[in-house]
C-alpha positions in Angstrom: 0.0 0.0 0.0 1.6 3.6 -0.9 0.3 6.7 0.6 -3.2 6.9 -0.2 -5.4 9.3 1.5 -8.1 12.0 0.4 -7.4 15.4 1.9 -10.5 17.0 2.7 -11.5 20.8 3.8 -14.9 22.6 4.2 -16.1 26.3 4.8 -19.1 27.1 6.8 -21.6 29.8 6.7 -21.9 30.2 10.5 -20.5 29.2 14.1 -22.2 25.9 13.6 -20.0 23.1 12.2 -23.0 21.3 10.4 -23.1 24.6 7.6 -21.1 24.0 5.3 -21.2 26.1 2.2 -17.9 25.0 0.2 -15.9 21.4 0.3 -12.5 21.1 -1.7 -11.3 17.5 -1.9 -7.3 16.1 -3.1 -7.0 12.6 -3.7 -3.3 11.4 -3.0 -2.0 8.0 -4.5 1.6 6.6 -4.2 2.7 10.1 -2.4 0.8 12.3 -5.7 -2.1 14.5 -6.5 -4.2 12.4 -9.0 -7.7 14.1 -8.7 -9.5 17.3 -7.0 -13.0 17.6 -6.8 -14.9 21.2 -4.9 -18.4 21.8 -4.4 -20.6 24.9 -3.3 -23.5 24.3 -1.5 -26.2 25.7 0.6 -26.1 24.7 4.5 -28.7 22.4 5.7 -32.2 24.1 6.1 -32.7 26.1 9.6 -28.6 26.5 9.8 -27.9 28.2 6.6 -27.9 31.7 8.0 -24.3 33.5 6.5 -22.4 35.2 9.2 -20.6 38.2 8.5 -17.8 37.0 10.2 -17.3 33.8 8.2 -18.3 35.7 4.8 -15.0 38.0 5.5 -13.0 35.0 6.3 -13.9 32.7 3.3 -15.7 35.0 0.5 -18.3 33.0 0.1 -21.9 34.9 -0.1 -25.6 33.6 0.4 -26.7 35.1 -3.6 -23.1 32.3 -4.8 -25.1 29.4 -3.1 -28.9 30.2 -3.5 -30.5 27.6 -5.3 -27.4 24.9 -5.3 -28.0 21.7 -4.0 -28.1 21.7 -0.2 -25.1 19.6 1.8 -27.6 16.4 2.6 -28.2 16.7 -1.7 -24.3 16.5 -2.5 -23.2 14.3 0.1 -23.7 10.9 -1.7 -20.9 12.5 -4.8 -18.3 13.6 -1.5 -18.7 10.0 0.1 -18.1 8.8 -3.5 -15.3 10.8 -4.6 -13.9 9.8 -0.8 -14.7 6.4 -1.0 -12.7 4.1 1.6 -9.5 6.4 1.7 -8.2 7.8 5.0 -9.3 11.2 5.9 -6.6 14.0 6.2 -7.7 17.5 7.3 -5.6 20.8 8.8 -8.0 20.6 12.2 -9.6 17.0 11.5 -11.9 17.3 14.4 -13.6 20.4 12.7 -13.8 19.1 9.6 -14.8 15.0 10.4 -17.2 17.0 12.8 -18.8 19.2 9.8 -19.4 16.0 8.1 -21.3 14.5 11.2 -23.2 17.2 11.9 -24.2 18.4 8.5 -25.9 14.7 8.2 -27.2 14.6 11.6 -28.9 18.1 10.9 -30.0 16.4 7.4 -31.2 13.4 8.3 -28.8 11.5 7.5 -26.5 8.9 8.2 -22.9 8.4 8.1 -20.0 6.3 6.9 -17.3 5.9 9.4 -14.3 7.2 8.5 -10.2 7.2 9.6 -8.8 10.4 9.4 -5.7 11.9 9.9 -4.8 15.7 11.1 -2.0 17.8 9.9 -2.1 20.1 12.4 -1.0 17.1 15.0 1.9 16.0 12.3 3.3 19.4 11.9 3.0 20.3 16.0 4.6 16.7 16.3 7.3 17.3 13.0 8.0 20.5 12.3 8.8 23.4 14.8 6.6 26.4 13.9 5.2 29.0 16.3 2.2 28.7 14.6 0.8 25.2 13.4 -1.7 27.1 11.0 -2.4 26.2 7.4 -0.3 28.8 5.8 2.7 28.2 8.3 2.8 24.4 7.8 2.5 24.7 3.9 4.8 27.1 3.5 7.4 24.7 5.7 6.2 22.2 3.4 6.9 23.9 0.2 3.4 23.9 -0.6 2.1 27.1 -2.8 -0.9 28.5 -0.9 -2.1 31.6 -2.2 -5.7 32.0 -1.0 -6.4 30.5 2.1 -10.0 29.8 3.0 -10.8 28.7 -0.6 -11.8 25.2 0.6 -10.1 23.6 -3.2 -6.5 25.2 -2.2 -6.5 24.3 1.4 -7.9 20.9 0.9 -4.4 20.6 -1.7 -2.5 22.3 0.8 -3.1 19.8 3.7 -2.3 16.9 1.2 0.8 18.7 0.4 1.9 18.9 3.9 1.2 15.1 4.6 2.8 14.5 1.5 6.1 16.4 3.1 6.0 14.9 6.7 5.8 11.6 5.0 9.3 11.7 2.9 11.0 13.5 5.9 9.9 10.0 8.1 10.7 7.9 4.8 7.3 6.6 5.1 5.8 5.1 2.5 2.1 4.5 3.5 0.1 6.3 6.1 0.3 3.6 8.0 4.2 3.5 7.7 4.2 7.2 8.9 1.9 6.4 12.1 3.5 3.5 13.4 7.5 5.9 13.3 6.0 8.4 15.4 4.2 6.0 17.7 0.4 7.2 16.9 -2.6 5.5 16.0 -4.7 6.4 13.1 -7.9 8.2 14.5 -11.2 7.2 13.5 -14.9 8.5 13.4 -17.6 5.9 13.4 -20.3 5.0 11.7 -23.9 6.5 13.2 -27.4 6.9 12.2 -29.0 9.8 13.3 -32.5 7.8 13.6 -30.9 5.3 16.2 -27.8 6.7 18.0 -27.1 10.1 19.8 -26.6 13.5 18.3 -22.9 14.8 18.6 -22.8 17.8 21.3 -22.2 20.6 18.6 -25.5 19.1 16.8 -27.5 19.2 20.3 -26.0 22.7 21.3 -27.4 23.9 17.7 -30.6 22.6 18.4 -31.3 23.2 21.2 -30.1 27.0 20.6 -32.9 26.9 17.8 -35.4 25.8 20.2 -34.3 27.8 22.6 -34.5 24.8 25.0 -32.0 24.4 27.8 -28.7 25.4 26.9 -29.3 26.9 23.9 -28.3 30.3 25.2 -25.4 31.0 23.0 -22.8 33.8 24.0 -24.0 37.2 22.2 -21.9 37.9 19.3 -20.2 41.4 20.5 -19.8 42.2 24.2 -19.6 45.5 26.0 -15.9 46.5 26.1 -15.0 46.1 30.4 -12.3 48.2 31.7 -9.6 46.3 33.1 -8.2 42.9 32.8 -10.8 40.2 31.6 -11.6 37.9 34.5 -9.2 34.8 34.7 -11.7 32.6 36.8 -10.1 29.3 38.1 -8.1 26.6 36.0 -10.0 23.2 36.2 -8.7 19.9 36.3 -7.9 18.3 33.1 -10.0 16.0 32.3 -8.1 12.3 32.1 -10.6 10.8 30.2 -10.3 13.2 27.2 -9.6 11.6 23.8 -6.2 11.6 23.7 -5.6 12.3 19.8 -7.4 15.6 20.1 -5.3 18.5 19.6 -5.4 20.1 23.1 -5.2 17.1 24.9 -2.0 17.1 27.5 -1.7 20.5 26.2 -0.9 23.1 29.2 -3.0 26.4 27.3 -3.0 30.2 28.2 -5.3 33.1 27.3 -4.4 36.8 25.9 -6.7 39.1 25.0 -10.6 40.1 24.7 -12.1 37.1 23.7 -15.5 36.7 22.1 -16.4 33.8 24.8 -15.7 33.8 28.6 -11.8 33.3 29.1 -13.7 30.9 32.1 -15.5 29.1 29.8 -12.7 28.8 27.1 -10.5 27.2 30.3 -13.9 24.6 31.1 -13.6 23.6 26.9 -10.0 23.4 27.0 -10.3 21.3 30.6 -12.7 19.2 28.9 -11.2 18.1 26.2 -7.3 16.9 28.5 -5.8 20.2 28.5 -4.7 22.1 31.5 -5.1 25.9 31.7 -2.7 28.7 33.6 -2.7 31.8 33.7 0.1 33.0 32.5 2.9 32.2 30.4 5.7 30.0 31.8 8.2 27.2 30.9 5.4 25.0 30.9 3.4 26.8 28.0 2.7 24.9 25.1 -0.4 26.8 23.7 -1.0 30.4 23.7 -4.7 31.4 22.5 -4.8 35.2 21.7 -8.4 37.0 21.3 -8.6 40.7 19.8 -9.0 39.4 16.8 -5.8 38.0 16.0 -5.3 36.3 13.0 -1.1 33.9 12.2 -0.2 36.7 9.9 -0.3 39.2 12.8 2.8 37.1 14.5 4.6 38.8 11.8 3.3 42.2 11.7 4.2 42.9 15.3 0.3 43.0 16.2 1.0 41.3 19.9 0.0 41.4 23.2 2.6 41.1 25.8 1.8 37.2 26.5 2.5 36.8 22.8 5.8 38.8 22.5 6.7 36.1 25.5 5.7 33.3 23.5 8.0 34.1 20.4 10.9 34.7 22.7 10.3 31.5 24.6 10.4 29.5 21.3 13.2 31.2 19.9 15.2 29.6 22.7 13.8 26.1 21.7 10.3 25.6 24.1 7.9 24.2 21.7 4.9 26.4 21.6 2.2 27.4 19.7 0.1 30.2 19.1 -3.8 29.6 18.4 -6.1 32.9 16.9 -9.5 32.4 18.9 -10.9 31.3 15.5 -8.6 28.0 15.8 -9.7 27.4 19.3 -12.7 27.4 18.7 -12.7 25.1 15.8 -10.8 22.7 18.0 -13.4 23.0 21.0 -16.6 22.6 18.8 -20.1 22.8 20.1 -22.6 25.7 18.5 -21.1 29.5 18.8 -22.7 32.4 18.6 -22.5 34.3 15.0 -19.5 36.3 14.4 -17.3 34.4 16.5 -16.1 31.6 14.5 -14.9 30.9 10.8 
């Protein structure tokens, strides 16, 4: 077997991970781009509202989609274009989790699938302050020149996995895996008729509803004087999947975010990572709010927690920096509009 994998990357229309508006898929055999596929859609009905925050992110417009096959329409040409191949996405758990809950929300049920993420491989491989799409690629040699167009990311990603692959002289995904001592992840089958909805599906619905914790944080907050309220740093949570980015992460917050910085450290404990409050030698994650976006690390748009970061890992301490838009990806459940892309 050679390395064989579909690279996969979707867009969404709003904070909910089952809206997708725009898929790009790479098919990769023996190490090589054979095939590329992209789709624009329309959401699922009831969670096809556009945010403006996504539309600046990605481009993509209600008037491009209206009257295109909705995602539940498509999805039988994705699954076939996928077919058996490992998954490989930059953020796997946003995009495997776009797939689930755009079917759940449709209806529909769902192939299982194994699944790869790049953002692990280049946080385990390569030594970048930032694990983002355009940092790994360009470490990769990769040409991206409009990120957030799902067709070039999608290439991107398989570009990257392409790269870790020969440094490891792996052959196979499977060659590449065992070297670095990791287990291929998988997401299983389900039916939405039978088994339970994922937690970013419930939180959705309920939010719809406006049953029980379907309160979602507003989308803009009155600016507070003063420092934004640390609240404790839980436990982290041992039972956590442990080939979810954050897990055995130690994470710290900078910045106004659009969420509680309390309730950022509760997602973050929740999923095996454990929050401080400032940054120290133990740092391996900084999340920075105000709107930060990777390209600021180079335009000297910092806070002083990030200014830290960069001269920690220029002495060698691997550590990362997150924009609250990656965070959020990673911690899932349904956000308010205008806080995630």
């Amino acid at each position: 077997m050679g390395l064989d994998f579909t690279a996969i990357d979707f867009e969404t229309a709003n904070g909910f991970r089952g809206s997708p508006c725009a898929v790009g898929l790479t098919k990769v055999r023996g190490g090589v781009v054979v095939e590329e596929a992209s789709w624009l859609m329309r959401p699922p009905e009831n969670h096809d509202s556009f945010d403006h925050h996504n539309v600046r992110i990605h481009g993509i417009r209600p008037d491009r989609v209206a009257g295109l096959p909705r995602f539940g329409d498509l999805f039988p040409e994705i699954g076939a274009f996928i077919g058996g191949d490992v998954l490989a996405a930059h953020n796997a758990a946003f995009d495997l989790g776009v797939i689930r809950s755009g079917l759940e929300v449709s209806g529909l049920a769902g192939p299982a699938y194994d699944y790869v993420c790049t953002v692990m491989l280049s946080r385990r491989c390569y030594s970048l302050v930032s694990n983002s799409l355009p940092y790994a690629a360009e470490e990769a040699g990769v040409p991206l020149l409009n990120h957030h167009d799902a067709a070039e990311d999608a290439r991107a990603c398989a570009g990257i996995l392409i790269d870790i692959a020969a440094r490891h002289g792996a052959g196979s995904i499977a060659e590449l895996y065992l070297s670095l001592g990791l287990n291929v992840s998988r997401q299983p089958a389900f039916d939405p008729r039978c088994d339970p909805l994922s937690k970013a599906t419930q939180s959705a619905l309920a939010a719809l509803s406006g049953g029980p914790g379907g309160a979602a944080a507003p989308a803009a907050r009155a600016y507070l004087p003063g420092w934004p309220e640390e609240g404790a740093n839980p436990a982290p949570n041992a039972d956590a999947a442990p080939d979810h980015p954050l897990f055995g992460q130690t994470v710290v917050f900078t910045g106004e975010l659009a969420i509680p910085r309390t309730e950022a450290k509760i997602r973050s404990a929740e999923l095996g990572a454990r929050t401080e409050s400032r940054v120290t030698s133990r740092t391996t994650v900084l999340v920075v709010g105000d709107g930060f976006v990777a390209a600021d690390l180079r335009s000297g748009r910092l806070t002083g927690k990030a200014r830290r970061v960069l001269e920690l890992h220029d002495r060698g301490q691997p550590i990362e920096v997150l924009s609250e838009g990656e965070f959020l990806q990673m911690v899932g459940g349904h956000l308010a509009p205008a806080v995630l892309a």
